[in-house]
C-alpha positions as CSV (number, residue, x, y, z in Angstrom):
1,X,136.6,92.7,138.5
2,X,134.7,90.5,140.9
3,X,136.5,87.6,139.7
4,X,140.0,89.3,140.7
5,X,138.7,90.7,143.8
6,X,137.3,87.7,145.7
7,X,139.8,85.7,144.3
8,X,142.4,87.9,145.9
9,X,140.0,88.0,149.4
10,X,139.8,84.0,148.9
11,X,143.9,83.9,149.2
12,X,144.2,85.8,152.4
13,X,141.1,86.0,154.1
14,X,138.8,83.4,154.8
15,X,135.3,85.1,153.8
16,X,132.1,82.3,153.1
17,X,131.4,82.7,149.7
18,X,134.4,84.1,148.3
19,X,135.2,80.4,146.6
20,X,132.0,80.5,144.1
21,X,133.8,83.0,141.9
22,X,136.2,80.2,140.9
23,X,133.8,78.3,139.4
24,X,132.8,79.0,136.2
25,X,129.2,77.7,135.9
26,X,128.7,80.1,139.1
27,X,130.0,82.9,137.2
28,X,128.0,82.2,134.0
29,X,124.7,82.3,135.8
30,X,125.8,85.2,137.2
31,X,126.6,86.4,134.2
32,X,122.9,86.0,132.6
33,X,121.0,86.9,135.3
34,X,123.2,90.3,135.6
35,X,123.1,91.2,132.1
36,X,119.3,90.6,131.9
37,X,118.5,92.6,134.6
38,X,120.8,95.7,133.3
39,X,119.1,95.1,129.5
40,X,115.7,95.2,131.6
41,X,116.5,97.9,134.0
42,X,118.3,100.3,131.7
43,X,115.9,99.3,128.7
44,X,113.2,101.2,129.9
45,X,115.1,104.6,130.5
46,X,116.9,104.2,127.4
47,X,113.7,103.7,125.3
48,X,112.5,107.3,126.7
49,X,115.8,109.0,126.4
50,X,115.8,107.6,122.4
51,X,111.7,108.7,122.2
52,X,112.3,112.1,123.3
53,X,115.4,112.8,121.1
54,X,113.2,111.4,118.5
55,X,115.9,108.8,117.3
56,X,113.6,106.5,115.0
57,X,113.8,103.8,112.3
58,X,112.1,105.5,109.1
59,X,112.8,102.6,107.2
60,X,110.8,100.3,109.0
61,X,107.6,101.0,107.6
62,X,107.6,98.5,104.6
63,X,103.7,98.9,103.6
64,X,103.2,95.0,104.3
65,X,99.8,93.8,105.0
66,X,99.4,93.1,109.1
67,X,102.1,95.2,109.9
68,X,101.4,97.7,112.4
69,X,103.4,101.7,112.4
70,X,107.0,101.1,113.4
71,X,107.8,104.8,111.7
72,X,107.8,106.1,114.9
73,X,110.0,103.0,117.0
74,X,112.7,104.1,118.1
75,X,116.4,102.7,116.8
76,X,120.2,102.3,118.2
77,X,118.5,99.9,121.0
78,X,122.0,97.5,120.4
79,X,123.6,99.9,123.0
80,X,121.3,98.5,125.3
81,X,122.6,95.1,124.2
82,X,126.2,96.3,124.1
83,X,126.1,97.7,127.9
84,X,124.4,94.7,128.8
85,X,127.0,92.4,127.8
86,X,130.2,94.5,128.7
87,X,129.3,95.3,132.1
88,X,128.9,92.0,133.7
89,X,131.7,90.4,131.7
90,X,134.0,93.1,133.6
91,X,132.5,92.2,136.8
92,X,132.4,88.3,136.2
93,X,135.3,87.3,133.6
94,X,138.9,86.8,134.3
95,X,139.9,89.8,132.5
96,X,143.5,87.9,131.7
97,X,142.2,86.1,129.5
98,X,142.6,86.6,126.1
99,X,139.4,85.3,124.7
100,X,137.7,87.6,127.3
101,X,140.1,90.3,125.8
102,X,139.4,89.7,122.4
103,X,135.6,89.2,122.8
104,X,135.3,92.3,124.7
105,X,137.6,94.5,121.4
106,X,135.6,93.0,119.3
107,X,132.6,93.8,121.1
108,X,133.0,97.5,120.9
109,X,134.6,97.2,117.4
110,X,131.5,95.8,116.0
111,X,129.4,97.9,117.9
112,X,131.4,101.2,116.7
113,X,130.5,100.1,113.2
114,X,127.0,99.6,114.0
115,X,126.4,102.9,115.7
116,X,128.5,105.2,112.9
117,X,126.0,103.8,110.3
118,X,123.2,103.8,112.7
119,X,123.8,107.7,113.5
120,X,124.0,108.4,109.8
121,X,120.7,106.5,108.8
122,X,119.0,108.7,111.7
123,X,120.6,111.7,112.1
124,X,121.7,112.5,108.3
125,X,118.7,110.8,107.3
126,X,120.9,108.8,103.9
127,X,119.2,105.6,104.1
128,X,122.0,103.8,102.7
129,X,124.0,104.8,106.6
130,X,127.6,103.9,106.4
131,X,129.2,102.9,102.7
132,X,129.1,98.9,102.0
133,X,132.7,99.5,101.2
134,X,133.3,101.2,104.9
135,X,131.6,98.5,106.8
136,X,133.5,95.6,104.9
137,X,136.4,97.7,105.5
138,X,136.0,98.0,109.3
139,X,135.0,93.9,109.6
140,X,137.9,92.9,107.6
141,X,140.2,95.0,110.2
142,X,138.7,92.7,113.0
143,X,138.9,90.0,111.1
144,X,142.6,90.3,110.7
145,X,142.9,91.5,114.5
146,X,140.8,88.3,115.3
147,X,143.2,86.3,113.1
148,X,146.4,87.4,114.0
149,X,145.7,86.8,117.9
150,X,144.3,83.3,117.7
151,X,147.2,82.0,115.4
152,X,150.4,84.4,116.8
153,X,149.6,84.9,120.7
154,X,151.0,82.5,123.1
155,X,148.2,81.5,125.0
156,X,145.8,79.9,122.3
157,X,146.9,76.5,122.0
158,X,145.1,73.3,122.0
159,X,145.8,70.3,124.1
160,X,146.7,66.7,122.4
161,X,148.0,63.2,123.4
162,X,150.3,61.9,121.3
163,X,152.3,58.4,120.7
164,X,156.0,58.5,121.1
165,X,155.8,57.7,117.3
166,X,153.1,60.6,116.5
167,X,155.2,63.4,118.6
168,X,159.2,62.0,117.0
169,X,157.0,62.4,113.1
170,X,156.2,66.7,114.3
171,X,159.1,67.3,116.5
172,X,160.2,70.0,114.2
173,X,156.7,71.4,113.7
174,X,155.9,71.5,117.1
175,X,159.2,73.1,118.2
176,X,158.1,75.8,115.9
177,X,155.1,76.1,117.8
178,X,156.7,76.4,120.9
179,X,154.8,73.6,122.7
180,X,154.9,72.4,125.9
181,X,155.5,69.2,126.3
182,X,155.0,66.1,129.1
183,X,156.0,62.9,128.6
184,X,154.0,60.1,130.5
185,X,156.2,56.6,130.8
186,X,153.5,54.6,132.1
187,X,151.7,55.3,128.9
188,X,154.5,56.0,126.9
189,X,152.6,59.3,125.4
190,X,153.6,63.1,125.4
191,X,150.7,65.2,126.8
192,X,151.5,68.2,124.1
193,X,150.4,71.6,124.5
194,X,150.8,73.7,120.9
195,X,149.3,76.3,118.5
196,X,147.3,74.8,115.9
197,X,145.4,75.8,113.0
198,X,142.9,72.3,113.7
199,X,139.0,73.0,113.9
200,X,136.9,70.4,114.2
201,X,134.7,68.4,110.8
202,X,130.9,67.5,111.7
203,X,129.5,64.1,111.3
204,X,133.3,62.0,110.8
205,X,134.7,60.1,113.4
206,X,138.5,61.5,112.6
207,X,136.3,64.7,112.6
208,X,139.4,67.5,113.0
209,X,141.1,69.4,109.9
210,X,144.1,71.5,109.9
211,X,143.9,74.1,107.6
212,X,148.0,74.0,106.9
213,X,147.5,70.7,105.5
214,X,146.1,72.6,102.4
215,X,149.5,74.0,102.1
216,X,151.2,70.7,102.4
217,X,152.2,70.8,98.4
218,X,154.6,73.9,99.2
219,X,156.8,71.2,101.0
220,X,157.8,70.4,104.5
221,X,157.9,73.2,106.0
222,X,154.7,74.2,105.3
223,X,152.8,74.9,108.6
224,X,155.3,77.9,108.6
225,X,152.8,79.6,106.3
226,X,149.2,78.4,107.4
227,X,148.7,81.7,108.5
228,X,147.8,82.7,104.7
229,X,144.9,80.4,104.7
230,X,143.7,80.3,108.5
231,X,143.5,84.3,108.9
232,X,141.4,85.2,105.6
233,X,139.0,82.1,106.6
234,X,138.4,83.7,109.6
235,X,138.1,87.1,108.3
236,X,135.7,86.0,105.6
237,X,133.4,84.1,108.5
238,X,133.6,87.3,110.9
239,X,131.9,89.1,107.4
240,X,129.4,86.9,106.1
241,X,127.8,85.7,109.8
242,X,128.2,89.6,111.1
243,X,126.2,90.7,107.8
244,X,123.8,87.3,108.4
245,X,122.7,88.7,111.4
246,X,122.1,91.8,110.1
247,X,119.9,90.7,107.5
248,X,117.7,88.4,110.3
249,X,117.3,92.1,111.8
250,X,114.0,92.8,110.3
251,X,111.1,91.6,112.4
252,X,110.8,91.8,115.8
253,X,112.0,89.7,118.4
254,X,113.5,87.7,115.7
255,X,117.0,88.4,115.9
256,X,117.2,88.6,119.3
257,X,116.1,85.3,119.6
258,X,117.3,83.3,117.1
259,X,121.4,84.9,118.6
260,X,120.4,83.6,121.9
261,X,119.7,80.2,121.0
262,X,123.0,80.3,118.7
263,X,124.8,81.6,121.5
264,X,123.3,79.1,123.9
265,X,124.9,76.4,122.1
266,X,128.2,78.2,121.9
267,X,128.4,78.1,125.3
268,X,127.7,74.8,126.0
269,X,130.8,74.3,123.5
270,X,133.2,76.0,125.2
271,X,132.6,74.8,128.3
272,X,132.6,71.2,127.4
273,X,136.2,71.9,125.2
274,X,138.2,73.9,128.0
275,X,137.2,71.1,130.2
276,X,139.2,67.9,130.8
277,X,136.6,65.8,132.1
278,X,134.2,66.9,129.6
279,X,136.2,67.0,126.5
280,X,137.7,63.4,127.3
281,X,134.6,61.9,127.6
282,X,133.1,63.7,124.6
283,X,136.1,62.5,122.7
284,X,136.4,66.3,121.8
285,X,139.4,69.0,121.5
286,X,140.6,70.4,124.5
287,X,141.4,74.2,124.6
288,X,142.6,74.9,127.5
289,X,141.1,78.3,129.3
290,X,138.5,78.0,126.8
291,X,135.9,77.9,129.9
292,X,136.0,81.3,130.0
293,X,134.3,81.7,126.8
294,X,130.9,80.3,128.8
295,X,131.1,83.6,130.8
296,X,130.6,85.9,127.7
297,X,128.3,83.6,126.4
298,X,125.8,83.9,129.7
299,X,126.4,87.5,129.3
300,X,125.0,87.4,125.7
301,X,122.6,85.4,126.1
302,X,120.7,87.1,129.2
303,X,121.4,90.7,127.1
304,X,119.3,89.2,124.2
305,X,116.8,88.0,126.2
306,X,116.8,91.1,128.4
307,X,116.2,93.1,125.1
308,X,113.8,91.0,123.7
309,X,111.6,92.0,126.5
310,X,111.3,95.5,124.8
311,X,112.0,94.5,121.2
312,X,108.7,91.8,120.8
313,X,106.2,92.5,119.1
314,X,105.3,95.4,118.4
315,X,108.2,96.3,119.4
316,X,109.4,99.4,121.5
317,X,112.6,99.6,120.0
318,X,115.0,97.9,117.4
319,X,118.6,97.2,117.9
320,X,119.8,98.8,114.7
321,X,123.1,97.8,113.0
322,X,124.7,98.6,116.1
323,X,123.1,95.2,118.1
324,X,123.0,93.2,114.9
325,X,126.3,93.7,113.6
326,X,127.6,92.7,117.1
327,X,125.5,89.8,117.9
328,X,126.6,88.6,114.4
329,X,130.2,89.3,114.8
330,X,130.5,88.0,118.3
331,X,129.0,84.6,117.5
332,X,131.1,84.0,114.3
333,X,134.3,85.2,116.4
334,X,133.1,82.5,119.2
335,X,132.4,79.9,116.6
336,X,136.4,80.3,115.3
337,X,138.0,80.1,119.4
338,X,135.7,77.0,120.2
339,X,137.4,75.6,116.8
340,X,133.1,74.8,115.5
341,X,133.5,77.0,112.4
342,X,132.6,74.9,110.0
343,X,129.5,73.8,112.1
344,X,128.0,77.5,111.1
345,X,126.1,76.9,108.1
346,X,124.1,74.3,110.5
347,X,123.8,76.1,113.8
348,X,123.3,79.7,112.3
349,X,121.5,78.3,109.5
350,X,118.4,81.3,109.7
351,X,121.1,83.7,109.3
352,X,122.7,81.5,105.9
353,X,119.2,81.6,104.7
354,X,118.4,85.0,105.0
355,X,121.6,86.1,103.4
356,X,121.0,83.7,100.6
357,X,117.5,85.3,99.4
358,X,118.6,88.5,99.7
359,X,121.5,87.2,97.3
360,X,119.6,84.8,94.7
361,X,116.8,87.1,94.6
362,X,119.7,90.7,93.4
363,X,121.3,88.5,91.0
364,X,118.3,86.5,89.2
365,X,116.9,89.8,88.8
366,X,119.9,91.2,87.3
367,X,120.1,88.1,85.1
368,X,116.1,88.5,83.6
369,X,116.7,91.5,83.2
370,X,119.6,91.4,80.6
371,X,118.3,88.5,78.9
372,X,114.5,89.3,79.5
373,X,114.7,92.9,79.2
374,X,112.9,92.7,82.5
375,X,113.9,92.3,85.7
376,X,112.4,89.0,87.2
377,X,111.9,87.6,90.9
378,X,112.3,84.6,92.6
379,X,110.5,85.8,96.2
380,X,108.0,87.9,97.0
381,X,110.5,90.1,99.1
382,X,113.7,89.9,100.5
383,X,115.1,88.9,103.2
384,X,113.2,85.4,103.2
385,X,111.0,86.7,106.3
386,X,109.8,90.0,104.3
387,X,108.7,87.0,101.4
388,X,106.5,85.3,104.3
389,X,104.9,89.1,105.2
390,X,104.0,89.1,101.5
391,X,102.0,85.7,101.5
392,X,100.0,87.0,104.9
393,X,101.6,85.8,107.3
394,X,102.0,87.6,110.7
395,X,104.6,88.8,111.8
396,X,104.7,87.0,115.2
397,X,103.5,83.7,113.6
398,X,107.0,84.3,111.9
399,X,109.2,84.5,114.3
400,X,107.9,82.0,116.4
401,X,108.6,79.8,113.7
402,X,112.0,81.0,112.2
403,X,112.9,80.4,116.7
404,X,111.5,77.1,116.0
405,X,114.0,76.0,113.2
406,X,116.9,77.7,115.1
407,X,115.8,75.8,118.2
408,X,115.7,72.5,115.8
409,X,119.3,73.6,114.3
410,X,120.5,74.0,117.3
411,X,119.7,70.7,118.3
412,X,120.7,69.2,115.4
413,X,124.4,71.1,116.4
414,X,124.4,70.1,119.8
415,X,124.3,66.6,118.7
416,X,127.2,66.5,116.1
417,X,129.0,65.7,119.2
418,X,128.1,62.2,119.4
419,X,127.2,61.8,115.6
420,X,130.4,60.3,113.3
């Protein structure tokens, strides 16, 4: 809204100042500051409004050694998160934008689901909360939402340059796409604005894939029909990192930061791939209004760090599905507009891992215990955190080293810009 407003005061009036809110590394840091000081301001209060309605996480207590009595900590602290990332995206964010507009759905999509099986963990007291089926049901809806916009609406395209020779061998496909198109004689290239199914493939030097290409058998017209592979990818990303996340959700502090140093990196993405300058340089795609993306980001970021001032150990208060389920959806969602999906396994690697104990350690069991005639495990305890509990370890000597691999993986992500 702030964006809009000054924006509007900067085309009539001349009022010192009003200018800053057009740039987008001014809004950003606006954006973290604001959304850490709401998660730290409204934090408290919300911590004693959730301790007097005696709204607590029963499930926490796990009988591990060194761990202190979280029976009594209170839960549902991702509305804190939520609130601290909407609030300042309204007031910061060009709220035409339809990344902004499908971050901030998403936002309170995710965070809907999160809170229904919250509320029924606490309040009906079923430890299972919502039904697996109902949850997948509810991210594959987003998923398809999330789909459906990137590939259909209007406004997500990517920017190329193309030969006259490249642009005469996809004039049909990209009149299908409805680009726009300009040619430049001096160069003798077309500057070619279109919607594109292309992500970007770490470590090679021609590092972009189109999905459609995997329909290329089906014959020439087959980019007509990419959207039957690029919309369940997506929706089968939006799952498995949303439910990553959730998984990561078990010690504290440990979520919280390990989504603000993914986050941190996503932003540094976007910003670099709507800009011209940047993207040029970095020999990257260009997206254009992509920029905006960095806005959001800020606003995560500060939220998880503004909540992480309550949720380290011992920890006043745990986000719950509803702060894990969002953080997770949000930064698979960001991963699929910045086109740096298939740099997940890498950058959210903590959240692959987690998932993949708690998934080699259900079916090895299951395994021994049909050929064994008893059920046999792999770790201590799943999630792969819970295994380290089991061994002695404390619980903040964890986390400071699980925020010490993301902190390396994020590095490692960071730099797949220059590595092919």
């Amino acid at each position: 809204m702030l964006y809009h407003l000054f924006a509007l005061i900067d085309r009539y009036v001349d009022f010192p100042g009003s200018g800053l809110y057009q740039f987008i590394s001014f809004r950003t840091a606006m954006s973290v500051l604001f959304s850490l000081f709401i998660g730290l301001f409204i934090g408290k209060k919300f911590i004693l409004f959730l301790q007097s309605r005696q709204i607590k996480d029963e499930q926490r207590e796990l009988g591990l050694q060194n761990q202190f009595d979280k029976s009594h900590t209170p839960t549902m602290g991702g509305i804190i998160i939520i609130l601290s990332i909407l609030i300042p995206v309204l007031l910061f964010s060009d709220l035409t934008n339809v990344y902004i507009q499908l971050l901030t759905i998403s936002t309170i999509w995710l965070g809907a689901i999160g809170f229904f099986d919250d509320y029924i963990k606490v309040f009906k007291h079923k430890k299972e909360g919502l039904r697996a089926r109902t949850k997948i049901i509810g991210q594959l809806l987003l998923g398809i939402i999330v789909g459906t916009t990137i590939y259909f609406h209007n406004d997500v395209v990517i920017r190329e340059t193309m030969s006259e020779q490249e642009y005469q061998a996809k004039t049909h496909e990209l009149e299908f796409q409805h680009a726009k198109t300009t040619y430049l004689p001096e160069k003798r290239q077309y500057v070619v604005e279109h919607k594109s199914t292309k992500t970007t493939i770490p470590f090679f030097k021609n590092n972009e894939l189109d999905y459609s290409k995997i329909l290329k058998f089906t014959g020439k017209d087959y980019y007509k029909y990419a959207w039957l592979i690029f919309i369940p990818i997506i929706i089968f990303i939006i799952v498995a990192v949303s439910n990553g996340a959730n998984l990561t959700d078990g010690l504290d502090g440990l979520n919280a930061g390990v989504s603000a140093i993914i986050v941190l990196v996503l932003a540094i993405f976007a910003y670099v791939s709507g800009n011209t300058i940047f993207s040029n340089y970095l020999n990257i795609m260009y997206i254009p209004n992509l920029g905006e993306i960095a806005v959001f980001s800020g606003a995560m970021i500060g939220a998880s760090i503004g909540f992480l001032w309550y949720n380290a150990y011992p920890a006043q208060v745990f986000m719950g599905d509803t702060g894990s389920l969002t953080l997770g959806g949000l930064i698979a969602i960001m991963a699929v507009i910045v086109r740096k999906e298939l740099l997940i396994p890498l950058l959210c690697g903590i959240y692959l891992v987690e998932s993949l104990s708690v998934l080699i350690q259900r079916y090895w069991f299951k395994y021994t215990r049909i050929r064994y005639g008893q059920g046999r495990r792999i770790f201590l305890m799943a999630p792969l955190h819970h295994h380290y509990q089991k061994l002695g370890y404390v619980e903040p000597k964890i986390v400071a080293r699980f925020w010490i691999v993301g902190i390396s993986l994020a590095i490692l992500t960071f730099i797949t810009l220059k590595i092919r």
